[in-house]
N, C-alpha and C positions, 0 to 999 in steps of 0.2 A: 441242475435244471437244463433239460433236455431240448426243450421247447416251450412256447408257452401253450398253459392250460387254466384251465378255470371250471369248476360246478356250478352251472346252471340248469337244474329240472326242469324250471316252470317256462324256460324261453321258448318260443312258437317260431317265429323270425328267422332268429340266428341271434349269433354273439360276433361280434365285432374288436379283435385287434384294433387299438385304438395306439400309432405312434407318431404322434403332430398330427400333419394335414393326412395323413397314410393310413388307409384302414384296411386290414387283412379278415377275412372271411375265415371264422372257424369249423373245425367239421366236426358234426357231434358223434361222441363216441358213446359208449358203456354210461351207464347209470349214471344218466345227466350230465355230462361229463364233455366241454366244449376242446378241440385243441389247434396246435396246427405246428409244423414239424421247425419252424423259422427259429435258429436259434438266440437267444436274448446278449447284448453284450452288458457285461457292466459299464453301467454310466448311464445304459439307456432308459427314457423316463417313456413310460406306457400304460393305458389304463383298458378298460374291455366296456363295451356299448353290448348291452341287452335290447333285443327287438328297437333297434332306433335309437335308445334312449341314450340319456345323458350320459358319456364316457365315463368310467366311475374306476376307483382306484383296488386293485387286487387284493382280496379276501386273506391272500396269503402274503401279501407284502411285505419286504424284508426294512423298505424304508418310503419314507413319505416326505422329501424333503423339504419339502415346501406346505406340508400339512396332508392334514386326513382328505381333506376336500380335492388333491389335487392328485396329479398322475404320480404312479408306484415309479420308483427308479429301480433295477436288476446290479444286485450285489451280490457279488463273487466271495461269497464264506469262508472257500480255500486261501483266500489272498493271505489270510493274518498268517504266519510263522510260532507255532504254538511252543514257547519253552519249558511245557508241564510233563512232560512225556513220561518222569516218573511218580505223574501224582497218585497217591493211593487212597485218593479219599480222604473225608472228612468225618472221624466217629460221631454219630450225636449222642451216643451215651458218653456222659462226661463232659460234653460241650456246655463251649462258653458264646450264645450267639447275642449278634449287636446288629441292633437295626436303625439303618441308617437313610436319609431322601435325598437322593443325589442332588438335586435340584439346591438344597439349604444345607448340606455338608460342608460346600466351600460358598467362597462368596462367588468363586468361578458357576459354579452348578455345573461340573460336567464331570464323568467319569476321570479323562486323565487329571485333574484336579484331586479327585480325590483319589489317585492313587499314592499323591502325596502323603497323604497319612496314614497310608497302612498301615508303618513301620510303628503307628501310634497304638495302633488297635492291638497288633502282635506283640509289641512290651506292653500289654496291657495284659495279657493272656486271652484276648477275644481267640475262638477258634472257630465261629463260625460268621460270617458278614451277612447281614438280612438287607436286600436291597427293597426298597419299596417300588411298587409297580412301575413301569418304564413304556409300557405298549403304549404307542404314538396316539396323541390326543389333542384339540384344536388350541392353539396361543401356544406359551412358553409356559407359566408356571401353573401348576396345581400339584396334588398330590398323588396323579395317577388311576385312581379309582373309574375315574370318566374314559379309561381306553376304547379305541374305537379298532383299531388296528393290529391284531391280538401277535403277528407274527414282526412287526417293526416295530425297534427301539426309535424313540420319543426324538427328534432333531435336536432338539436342542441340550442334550446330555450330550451329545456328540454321535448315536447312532450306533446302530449294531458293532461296526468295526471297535469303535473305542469302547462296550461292552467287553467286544474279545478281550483287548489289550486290559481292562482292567480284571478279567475274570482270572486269565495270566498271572497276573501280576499279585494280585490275592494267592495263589496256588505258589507262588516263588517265595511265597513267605509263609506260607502252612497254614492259611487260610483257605476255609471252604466258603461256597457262595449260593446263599438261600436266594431264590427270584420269589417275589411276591407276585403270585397270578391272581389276576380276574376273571373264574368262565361261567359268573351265573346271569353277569348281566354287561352291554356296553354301556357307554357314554351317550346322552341324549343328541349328541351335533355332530357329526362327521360320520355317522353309524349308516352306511351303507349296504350291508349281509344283508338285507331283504330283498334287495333288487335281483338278490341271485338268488337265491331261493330260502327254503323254512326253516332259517335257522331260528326262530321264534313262534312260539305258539302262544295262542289265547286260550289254554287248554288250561294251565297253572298260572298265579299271579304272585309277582314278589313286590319287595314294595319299592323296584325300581320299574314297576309295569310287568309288558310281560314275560313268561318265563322261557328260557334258552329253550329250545326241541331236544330234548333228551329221549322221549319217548314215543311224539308221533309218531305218523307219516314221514317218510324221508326221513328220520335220525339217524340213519346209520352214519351217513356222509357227514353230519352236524356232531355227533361223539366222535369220527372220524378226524374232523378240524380240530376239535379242542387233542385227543390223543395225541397229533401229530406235533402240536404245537409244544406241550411238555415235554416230545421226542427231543423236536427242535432244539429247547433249551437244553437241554441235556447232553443232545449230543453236538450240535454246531458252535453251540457256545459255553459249555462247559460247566454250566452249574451244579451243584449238589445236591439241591436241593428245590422243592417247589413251596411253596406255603401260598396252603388254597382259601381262597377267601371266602367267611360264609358261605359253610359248603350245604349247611340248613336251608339256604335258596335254591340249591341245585335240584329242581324238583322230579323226580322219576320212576316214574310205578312201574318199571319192567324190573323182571324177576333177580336180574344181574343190577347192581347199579352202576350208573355211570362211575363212581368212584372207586367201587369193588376194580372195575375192569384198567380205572387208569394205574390201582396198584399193582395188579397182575400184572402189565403192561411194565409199571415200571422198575420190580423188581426184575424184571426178564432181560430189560434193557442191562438191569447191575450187571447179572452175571455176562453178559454181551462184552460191556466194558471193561468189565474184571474190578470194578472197585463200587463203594456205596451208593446210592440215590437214595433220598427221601423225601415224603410227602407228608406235611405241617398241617393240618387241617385249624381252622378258624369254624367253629363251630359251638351254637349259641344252645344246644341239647345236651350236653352233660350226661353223655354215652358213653360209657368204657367200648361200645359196640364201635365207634369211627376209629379205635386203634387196635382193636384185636386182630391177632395175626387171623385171614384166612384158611382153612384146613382145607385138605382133600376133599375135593366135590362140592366145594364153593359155599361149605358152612364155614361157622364161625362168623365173625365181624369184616368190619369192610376192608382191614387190612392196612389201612392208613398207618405211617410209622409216627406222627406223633401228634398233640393238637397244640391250641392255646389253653391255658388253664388262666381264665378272668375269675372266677371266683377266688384264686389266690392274691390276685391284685388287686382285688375288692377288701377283703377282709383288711390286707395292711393298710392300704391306704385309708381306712376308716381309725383303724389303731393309731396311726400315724397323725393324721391331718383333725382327724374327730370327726369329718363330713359324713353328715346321714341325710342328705336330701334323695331322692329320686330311690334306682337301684340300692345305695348304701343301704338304706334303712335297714334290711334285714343283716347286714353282715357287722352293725353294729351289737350283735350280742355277745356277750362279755364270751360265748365260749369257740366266737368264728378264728379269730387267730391261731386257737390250739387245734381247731380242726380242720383246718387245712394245711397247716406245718407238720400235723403229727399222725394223721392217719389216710387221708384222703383230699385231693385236690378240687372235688366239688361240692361245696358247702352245701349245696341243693342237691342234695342224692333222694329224690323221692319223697325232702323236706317240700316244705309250705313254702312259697316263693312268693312276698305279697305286694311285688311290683306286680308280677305277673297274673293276681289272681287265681292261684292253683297250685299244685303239688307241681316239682320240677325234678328231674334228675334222674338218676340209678346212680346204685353204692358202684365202687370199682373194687373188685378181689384182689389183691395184694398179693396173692400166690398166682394169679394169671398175668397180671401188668405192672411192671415196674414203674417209679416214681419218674425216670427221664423222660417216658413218653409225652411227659406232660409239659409244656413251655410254660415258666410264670415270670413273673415280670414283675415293676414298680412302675412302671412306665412305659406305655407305648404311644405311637401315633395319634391311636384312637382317643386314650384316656386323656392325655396331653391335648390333642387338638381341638376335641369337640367338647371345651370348656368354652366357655364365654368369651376370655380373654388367652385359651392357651397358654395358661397358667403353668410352670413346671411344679413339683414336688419341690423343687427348689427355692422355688418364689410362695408357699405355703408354708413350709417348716424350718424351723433354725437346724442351721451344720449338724448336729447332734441329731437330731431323729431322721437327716440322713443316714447318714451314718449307721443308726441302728437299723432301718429300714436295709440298706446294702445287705449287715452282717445276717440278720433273716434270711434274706433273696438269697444269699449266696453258701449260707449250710445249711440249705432244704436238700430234700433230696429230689428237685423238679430239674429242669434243665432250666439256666437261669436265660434272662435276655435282657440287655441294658437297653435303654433308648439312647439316641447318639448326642452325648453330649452328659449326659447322665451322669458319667465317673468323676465329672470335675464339678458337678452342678452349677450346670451356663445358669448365666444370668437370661440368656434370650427368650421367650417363651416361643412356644411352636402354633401358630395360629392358622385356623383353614382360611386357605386361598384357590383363587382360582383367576382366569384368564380367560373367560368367555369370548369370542369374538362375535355373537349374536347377540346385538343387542339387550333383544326381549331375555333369551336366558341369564344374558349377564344381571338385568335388569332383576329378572325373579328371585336370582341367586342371593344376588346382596339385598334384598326386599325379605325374602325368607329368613335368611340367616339373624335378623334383628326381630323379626317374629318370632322365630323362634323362642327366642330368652327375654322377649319384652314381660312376658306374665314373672317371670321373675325379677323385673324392676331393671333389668340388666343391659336392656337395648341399645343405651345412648355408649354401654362401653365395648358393645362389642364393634370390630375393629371392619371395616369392610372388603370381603373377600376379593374384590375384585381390583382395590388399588395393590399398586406394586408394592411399595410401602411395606403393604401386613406379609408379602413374602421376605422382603428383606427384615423387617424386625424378626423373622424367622429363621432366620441364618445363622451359624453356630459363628464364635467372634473364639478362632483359634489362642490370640494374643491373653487371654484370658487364664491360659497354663501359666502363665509366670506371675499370675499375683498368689500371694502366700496361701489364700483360704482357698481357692480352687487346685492348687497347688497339695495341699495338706489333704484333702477329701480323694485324690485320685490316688495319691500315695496307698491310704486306706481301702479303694476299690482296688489296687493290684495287689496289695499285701494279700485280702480277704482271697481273691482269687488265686493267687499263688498257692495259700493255702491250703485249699479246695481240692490244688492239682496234686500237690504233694503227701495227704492226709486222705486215706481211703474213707473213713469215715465220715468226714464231711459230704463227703458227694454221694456217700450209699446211696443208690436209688431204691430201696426197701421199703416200701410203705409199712408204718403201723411202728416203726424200731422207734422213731425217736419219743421224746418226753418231755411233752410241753406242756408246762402249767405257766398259769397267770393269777399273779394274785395286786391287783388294782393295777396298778400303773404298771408290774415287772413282769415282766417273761422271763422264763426259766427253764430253756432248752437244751437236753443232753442229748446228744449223738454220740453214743457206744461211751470213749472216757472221754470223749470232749463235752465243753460247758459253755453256755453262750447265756451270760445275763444281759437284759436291757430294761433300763429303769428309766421310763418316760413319764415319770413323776417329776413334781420341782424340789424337790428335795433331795440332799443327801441321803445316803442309806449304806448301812452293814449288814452285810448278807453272808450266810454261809455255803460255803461251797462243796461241805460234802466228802472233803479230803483233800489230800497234794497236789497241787497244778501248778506249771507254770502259765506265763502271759505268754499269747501267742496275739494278741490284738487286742489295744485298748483305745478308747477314746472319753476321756476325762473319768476315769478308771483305773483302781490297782490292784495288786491283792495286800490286804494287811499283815497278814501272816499264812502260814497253812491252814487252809480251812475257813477263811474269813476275807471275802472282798468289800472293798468300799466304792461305791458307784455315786457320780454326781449328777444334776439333775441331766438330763436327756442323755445319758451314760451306756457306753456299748462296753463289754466286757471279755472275750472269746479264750478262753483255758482251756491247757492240755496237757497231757497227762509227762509227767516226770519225767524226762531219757535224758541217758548220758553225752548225746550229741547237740541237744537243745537248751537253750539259755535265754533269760527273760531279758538279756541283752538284744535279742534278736526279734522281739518284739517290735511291731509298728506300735506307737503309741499316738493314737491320732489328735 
């Protein structure tokens, strides 16, 4: 940073250097475009006044110490001393990613805090870290979503510098780093981008109001910020990876889409840096089209390297849990389990969708896109948080249909993703919160959030977003590794994932190879010669296997002889095929 500058179109006036009592006159340059050659030091805190008005904090700010409302402070990026020098990236094919909210990782909430436990993540076999959003937002806690500040990390994690240090710090232990972004909508309180000019239009409507300017008047400067911003993360602070939110909001009828251009963009940065970058999409359309590679001359798909796949974590957790209220209802048919483990990650490929009143989806080709593009999961933020009470999977089903639920998630052939706390099954639940400092919104917030769930009798339980309280009953309770059953279930999460890494087969990302039936309560999945039964009936059972296996992972399960296992109720089962190096000694037996 050379000097300071700022985009503002629509100013008539002038723009105003705003530092204390001091105000510096900018000169306008090129395509709206304010500056002036004074250079910034770090430490120093400076905001820019449009035509007179109220001093407001830079678009592009790196930090907000004191909040969104208040003046930017000027951070020297260079300062951190980076020890990655020979990192080579992060593969997602193969990956194991964990998504974690700095804020409720430690009881600290701040980055160096949880660099504490990387060492956790890494003997776990996590290979990729998913941070949830971090762009600086008004109070201390919430979950991110509400950023106002797209280019500063959040104060109270500790701020871009201690982003470096933990981004670092991940990379010294062969860890990659997903950044969860925001670029379809801000936060309703601290959101100042209109004072400078259109970065929002009344053109398109999402259902956080209106929609980003992707496509008006003035967009280029407005796809320009958000571009720069994945730059930023990519290249200042070293992440791996972007995971784009609801990218179905990002509305944009020109011919290129904004998202076409961010992967163009950011596979070009890969080759720059010489190692991977990827782009996660969150996307509620059920299009092989948001991860097809782009071809020469800007067909093909948007190019995105991978998305969420929620219909996979629909189906289990209906298998699982038995819940068919709302969404579930459709993924409650006896044949959604086998059809998203065995041929396709979207149950609604073109099917009836009758939450949604209509046909939903496209099939995905299996000789065009491989099984990793797809993230699935048991558990995320979303699914987890925006229950009533924040309920984990944990606090729903006994050990056992964890357990079996893992051994699914993790020899599919998707790319798996834990929720943080997931391997040991916290006791804590994850509940949404928030830290309003306007009243009225505070006010709406926790007024809404009990509307919400009152038609389902549920009002008086849910917890209120804005006391502190529901963040800290949200906080993961470390001390919780040394008792025997949370102890015995993560055993079971690194063995499975061990597994995964060492056996090609489990992780084939092939769509359409494997062979899942169900017959009532058992699943019956073979991947190539491996076998995975799970019997989430209440009963005992003798089942045939089909031929010689050893136990490669059991959980109240054995085999009886060759050719014949005995599964108990909520029973995980995982066999493989016979070698002279492997011994059912070496089984985890959960």
């Amino acid at each position: 940073m050379t000097g300071y500058r700022v985009w503002a179109p629509a100013a008539e006036q002038g723009v105003d250097l705003v530092l204390g009592d001091e105000r510096v006159a900018l000169e306008r340059g090129d395509d709206g475009w304010w500056q002036t050659d004074r250079a910034p030091r770090p430490g120093e805190r400076y905001a820019f006044s449009v035509d007179g008005g109220d001093p407001r904090p830079d678009p592009r700010s790196l930090s907000q110490p004191d909040g969104p409302h208040e003046p930017s402070e000027v951070v020297d990026l260079t300062a951190h001393e980076w020890g990655d020098g020979d990192w080579a990236g992060a593969p997602l094919e193969g990956a194991i990613v964990y998504e974690l909210h700095i804020g409720t990782f430690t009881p600290e909430g701040t980055f160096d805090a949880a660099v504490e436990h990387l060492d956790h993540l890494a003997d776990l076999g996590v290979t990729i870290v998913e941070v949830m959003p971090v762009a600086a937002f008004p109070g201390r806690r919430g979950w991110g979503y509400d950023g106002v500040d797209l280019f500063a990390v959040h104060e109270a994690y500790g701020g871009v510098e201690a982003f470096q240090r933990f981004v670092d710090a991940c990379h010294q232990r062969g860890l990659g780093v997903c950044l969860d972004v925001v670029y379809n909508h801000l936060g309703p309180s601290g959101n100042y981008l209109a004072t400078f000019g259109p970065y929002f239009t009344d053109a398109h409507h999402t259902p956080w109001g209106w929609a980003v300017n992707l496509d008006g008047p003035d967009s280029d400067e407005v796809r320009r910020f958000l571009l720069d911003n994945a730059r930023f993360w990519f290249r200042d602070v070293h992440v791996d990876a972007l995971r784009l939110d609801a990218v179905h909001a990002l509305i944009d009828d020109r011919a290129v889409h904004f998202l076409e251009e961010l992967a163009a963009e950011t596979d070009s940065l890969s080759r720059e840096l010489g190692h991977p970058l990827w782009l996660i999409a969150e996307s509620d359309r059920n299009d092989p089209a948001t991860v097809t590679p782009r071809r020469d001359g800007g067909s093909g798909g948007l190019g995105l390297h991978a998305q969420w796949a929620d219909d996979v974590h629909h189906a289990l957790h209906v298998l699982l849990t038995g819940e068919t209220q709302g969404y579930y209802a459709d993924f409650a048919a006896a044949d959604a389990p086998a059809k998203v483990l065995g041929r396709t990650p979207f149950f609604h490929d073109g099917t009836t969708s009758t939450f949604r009143g209509r046909r939903h989806g496209r099939p995905v080709d299996p000789d065009e896109t491989p099984g990793w593009r797809f993230v699935a999961s048991l558990q995320t933020h979303d699914q987890v948080g925006n229950r009533a009470t924040g309920d984990r999977l944990s606090q729903l089903v006994p050990p056992g249909r964890l357990a079996a639920g893992a051994a699914l998630l993790l020899t599919s052939p998707y790319t798996p993703m834990l929720f943080m706390g997931e391997e040991w099954g916290a006791s804590t639940p994850w509940q949404y919160f928030t830290d309003h400092e306007d009243p009225e919104l505070a006010r709406a917030v926790s007024q809404g959030r009990r509307a919400e769930f009152a038609e389902h009798g549920w009002a008086d339980q849910v917890p209120d977003p804005q006391a502190r309280g529901t963040a800290d009953a949200s906080t993961l309770r470390w001390e919780e590794l040394r008792e025997p059953e949370h102890a015995r279930l993560l055993e079971w999460y690194a063995t499975l994932i061990r597994l995964r890494r060492e056996r090609p087969e489990l992780r084939d990302p092939a769509l359409g190879r494997e062979d899942v039936r169900r017959e009532g309560g058992v699943l019956r999945v073979r991947r190539g010669e491996h076998l995975l039964l799970v019997n989430l009936g209440d009963e005992t059972l003798d089942l045939p296997t089909g031929g010689e296996h050893e136990v490669l992972a059991a959980w109240q399960a054995d085999l009886l002889h060759p050719g014949a296992a005995r599964l108990g109720p909520d029973a995980t089962l995982l066999l493989g095929p016979v070698t002279s190096t492997g011994t059912t000694e070496e089984a985890s037996r959960g």
